[in-house]
N, C-alpha and C positions, 0 to 999 in steps of 0.2 A: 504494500500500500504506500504510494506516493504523498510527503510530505511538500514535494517543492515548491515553493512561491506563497504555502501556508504562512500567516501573521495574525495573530490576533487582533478583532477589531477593540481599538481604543476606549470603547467605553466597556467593552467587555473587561478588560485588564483593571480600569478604572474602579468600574464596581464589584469588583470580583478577588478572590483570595488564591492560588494555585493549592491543591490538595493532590493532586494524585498525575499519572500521564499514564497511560491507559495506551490497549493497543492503537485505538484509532483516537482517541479524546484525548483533550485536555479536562478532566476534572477538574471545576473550582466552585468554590463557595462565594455563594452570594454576601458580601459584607452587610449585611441586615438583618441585626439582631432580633426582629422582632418577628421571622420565621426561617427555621431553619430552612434552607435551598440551595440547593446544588444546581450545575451551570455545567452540561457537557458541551465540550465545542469538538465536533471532529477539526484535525489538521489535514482540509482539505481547500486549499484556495479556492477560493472561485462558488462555491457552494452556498445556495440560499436556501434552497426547501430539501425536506430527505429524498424527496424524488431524484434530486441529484446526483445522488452517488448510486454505488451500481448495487445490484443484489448481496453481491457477498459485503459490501460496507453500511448499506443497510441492515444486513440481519448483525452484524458486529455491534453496530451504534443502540441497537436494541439490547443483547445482552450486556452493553455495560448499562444499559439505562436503566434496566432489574440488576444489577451490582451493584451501581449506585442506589437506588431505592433502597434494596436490602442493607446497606449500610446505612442508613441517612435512616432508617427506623428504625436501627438499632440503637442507635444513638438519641433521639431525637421521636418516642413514642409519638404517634399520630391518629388522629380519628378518620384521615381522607388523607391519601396521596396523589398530588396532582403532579401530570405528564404535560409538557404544552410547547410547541416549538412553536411560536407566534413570529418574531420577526418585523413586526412592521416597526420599530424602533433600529434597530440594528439587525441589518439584511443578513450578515454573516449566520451561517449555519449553526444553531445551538439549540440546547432539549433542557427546559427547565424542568429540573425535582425537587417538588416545595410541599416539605411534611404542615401538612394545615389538623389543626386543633380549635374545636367550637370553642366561641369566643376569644378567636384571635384578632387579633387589631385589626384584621378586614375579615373575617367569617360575617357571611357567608360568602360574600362578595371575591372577586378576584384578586390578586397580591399585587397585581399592575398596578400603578397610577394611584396606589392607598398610601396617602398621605407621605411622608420623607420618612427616608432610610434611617436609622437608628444603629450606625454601625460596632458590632463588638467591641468591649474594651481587648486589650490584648492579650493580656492571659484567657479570657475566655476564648477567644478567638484559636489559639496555640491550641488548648483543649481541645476543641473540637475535631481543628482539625487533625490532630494526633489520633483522638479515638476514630473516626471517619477514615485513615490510613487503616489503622487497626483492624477495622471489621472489613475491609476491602480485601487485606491479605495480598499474598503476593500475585 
């Protein structure tokens, strides 16, 4: 699988923590404390919707996205796991995993556009993503 010309887009890096590199993903953490979420980007240039890549990088980009989940709930219990590759914000290809808990600062509503980020302090943040390494495994 071809990395060349792959970069991450700017607000992705911006709003985001580096956690894992995965075979096709960059695994990162959404810096918003106020719901745990994960942030796969395949490193594949040029890439906007999944329909993009081909068969075998789509069934790839799917078993890390149940990798991620299953880690990202073990850490981080939830009542509803949302999947969502939306996009219209930042074109670049990426698969949002956001453990939601009734009565969290947007339940029931979507995590988009709810209110400003609240980003981890630092040690919490290290946690996380240490145990988020951890239940990923090698």
């Amino acid at each position: 699988m071809s990395e060349a010309g792959f970069a991450l887009d700017p607000r992705l890096a911006a709003d985001t923590r580096p956690v894992a590199s995965l075979p096709l993903c960059e695994l990162r953490l959404m810096d918003d404390a106020r719901f745990p979420w994960l942030v796969l980007v395949p490193r594949r240039a040029g890439r906007v919707e999944i329909a993009d890549l081909d068969e075998a990088e789509q069934a790839q980009l799917w078993r890390e996205a149940n990798r991620a989940a299953a880690a990202l709930r073990a850490v981080a219990p939830c009542d509803k796991l949302n999947l969502g590759a939306l996009g219209n914000i930042v074109r670049q290809l990426h698969v949002h995993v956001v453990a939601r808990r009734e009565g969290d600062a947007a339940w029931p509503g979507p995590v988009w556009g709810s209110g400003s980020a609240q980003p981890y302090d630092d040690r919490e943040r290290l946690r996380l993503i240490e145990n988020l390494r951890a239940r990923l495994g090698p």
